[in-house]
C-alpha positions in Angstrom: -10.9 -2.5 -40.7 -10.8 1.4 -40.0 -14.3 1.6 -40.3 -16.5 3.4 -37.8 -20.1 3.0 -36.8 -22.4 6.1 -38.0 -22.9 6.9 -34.3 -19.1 8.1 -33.9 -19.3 9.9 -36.9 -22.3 11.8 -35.7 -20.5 12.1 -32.2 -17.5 13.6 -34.2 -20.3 16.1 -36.2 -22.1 17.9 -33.2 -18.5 19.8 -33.0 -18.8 21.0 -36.5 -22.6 21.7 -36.4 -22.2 23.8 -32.9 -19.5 26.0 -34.5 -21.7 26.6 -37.5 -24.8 27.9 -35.5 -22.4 29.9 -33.0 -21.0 31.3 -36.0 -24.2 32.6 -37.4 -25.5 33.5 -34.2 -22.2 36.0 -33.5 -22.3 36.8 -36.8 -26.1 37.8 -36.9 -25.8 39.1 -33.2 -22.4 40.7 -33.3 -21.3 41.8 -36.7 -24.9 43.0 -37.7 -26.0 44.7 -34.2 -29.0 42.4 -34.0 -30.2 41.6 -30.7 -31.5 38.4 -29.7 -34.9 38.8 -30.2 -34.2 39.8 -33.5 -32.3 36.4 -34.0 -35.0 34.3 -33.0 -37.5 36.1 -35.1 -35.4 35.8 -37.8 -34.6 32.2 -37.2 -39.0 31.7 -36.7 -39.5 33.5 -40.1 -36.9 31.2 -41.7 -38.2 27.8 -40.6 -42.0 28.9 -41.2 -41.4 29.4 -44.9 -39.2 26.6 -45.7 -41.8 24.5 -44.1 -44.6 26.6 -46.1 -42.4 26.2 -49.2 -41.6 22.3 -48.5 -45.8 22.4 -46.9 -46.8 22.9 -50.8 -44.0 20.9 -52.9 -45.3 17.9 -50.8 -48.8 19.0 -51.9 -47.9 19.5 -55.5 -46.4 15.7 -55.9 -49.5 14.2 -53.8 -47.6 13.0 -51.0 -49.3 12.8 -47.5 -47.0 14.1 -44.8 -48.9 13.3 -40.9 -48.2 16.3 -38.7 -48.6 14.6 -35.6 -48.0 17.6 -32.4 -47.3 14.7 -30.1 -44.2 13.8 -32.1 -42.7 17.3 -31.6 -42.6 17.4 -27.2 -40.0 16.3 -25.2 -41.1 13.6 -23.0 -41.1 14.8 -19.1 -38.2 12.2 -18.5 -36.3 14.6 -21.0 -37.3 17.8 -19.2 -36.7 16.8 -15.8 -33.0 15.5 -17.1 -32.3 19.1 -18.5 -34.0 20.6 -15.1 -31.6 18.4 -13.1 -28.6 19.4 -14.9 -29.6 23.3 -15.0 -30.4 23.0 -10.9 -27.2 20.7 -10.3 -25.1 23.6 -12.5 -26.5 26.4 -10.4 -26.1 24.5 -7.4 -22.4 23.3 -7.5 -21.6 27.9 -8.8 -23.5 28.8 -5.4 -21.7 26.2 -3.2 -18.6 27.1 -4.6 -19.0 30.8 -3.9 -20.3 29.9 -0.7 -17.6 28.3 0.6 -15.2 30.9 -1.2 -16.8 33.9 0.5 -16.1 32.5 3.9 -12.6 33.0 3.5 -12.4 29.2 5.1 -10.1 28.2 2.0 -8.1 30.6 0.9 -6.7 29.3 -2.4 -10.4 29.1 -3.3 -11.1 32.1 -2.9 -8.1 33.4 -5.1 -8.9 31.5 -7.5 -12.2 32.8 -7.3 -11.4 36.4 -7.4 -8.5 35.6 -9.7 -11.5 34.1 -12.3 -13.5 37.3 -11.6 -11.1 40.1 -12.4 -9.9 38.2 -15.3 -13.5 38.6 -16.7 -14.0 42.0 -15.8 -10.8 42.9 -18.0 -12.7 40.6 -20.9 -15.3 42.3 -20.3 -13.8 45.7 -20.6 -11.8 44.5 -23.6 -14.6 42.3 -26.0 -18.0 42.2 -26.3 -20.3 39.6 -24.5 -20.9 37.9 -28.4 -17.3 37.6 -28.6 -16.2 36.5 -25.6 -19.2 33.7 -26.0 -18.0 32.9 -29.9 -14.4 32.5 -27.9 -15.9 30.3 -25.4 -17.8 28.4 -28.2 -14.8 27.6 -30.6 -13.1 26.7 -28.0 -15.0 23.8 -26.8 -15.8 23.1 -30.2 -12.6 22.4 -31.1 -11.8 20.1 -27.5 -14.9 18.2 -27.9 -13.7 17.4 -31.5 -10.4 16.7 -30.4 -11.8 14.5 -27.3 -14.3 12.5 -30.0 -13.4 8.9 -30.2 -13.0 9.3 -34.4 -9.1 10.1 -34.8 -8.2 12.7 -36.9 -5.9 10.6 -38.9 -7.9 8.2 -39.8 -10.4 9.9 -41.7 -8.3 10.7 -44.6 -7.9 6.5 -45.0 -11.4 5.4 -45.0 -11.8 7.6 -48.2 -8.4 7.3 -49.8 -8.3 2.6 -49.0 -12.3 2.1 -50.0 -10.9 -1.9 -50.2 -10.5 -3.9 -46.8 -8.9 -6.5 -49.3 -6.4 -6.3 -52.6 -8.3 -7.5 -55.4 -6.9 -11.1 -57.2 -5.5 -8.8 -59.9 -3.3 -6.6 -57.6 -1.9 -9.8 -55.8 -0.1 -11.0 -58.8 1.3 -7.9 -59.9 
């Protein structure tokens, strides 16, 4: 009975998908000396002619595909949730460099400044793409580690397909 639903799976997945696209991204963005204009182009280009390309296979074998606009927005319960958590975000940053600048709590504000110099040597040391691709593999690899699939047990469900031993291996 190790199985798990599809939805943990998928919860164990987004990981492994985020560390692919930040890979690309650095790689496209750091190791090429693209900027970030260039990446999105690129990335336009890309999905307008696999959709061209998949726009006439779907032609050429007669099947109907309903492009439907409505389908592709975000309903405004969606984008006030991600405006919410972008205002909360920048919100809880300026109260917390509020209250740091006063000088009221002290350990605060070391803490603060310590943060702060610590990314200024970054900085100096890495590249913004770096430091970001850091960032990224690192909460790749916590969010894995913190997803409710254990490692362990992953190697089971393909090695034991059988919840039960067959007749046959009973009376061996």
């Amino acid at each position: 009975m190790d199985r798990h639903p599809s939805g943990q799976r998928a919860e164990a997945a987004k990981p492994l998908v985020l560390l692919l696209c930040g890979s690309l991204v650095y790689y496209h963005c750091a190791l090429r000396d693209s900027s970030v204009v260039s990446l999105v182009s690129d990335v336009f280009i890309v999905v307008a002619c696999s959709l061209a390309i998949l726009g006439l296979l779907f032609r050429q074998m007669k099947i109907s595909v309903p492009v439907d606009p409505l389908e592709w927005q975000i309903s405004q319960e969606t984008a006030n949730g991600v405006a919410a958590c972008l205002a909360n975000t920048v919100g809880a940053a300026e109260s917390v460099l509020r209250v740091a600048a006063t000088g009221h709590d002290k350990r605060l504000f070391l803490k603060v400044v310590l943060i702060l110099y610590l990314s200024s040597v970054l900085g100096r040391a890495a590249s913004g793409a770096t430091i970001a691709y850091a960032g990224l593999c690192i909460v790749c690899v916590y969010s894995f580690m913190t997803s409710s699939v254990p490692v362990t047990s992953c190697p089971l469900q393909f090695l034991n397909r059988r919840e039960t031993p067959s007749v046959e291996q009973e009376n061996l």
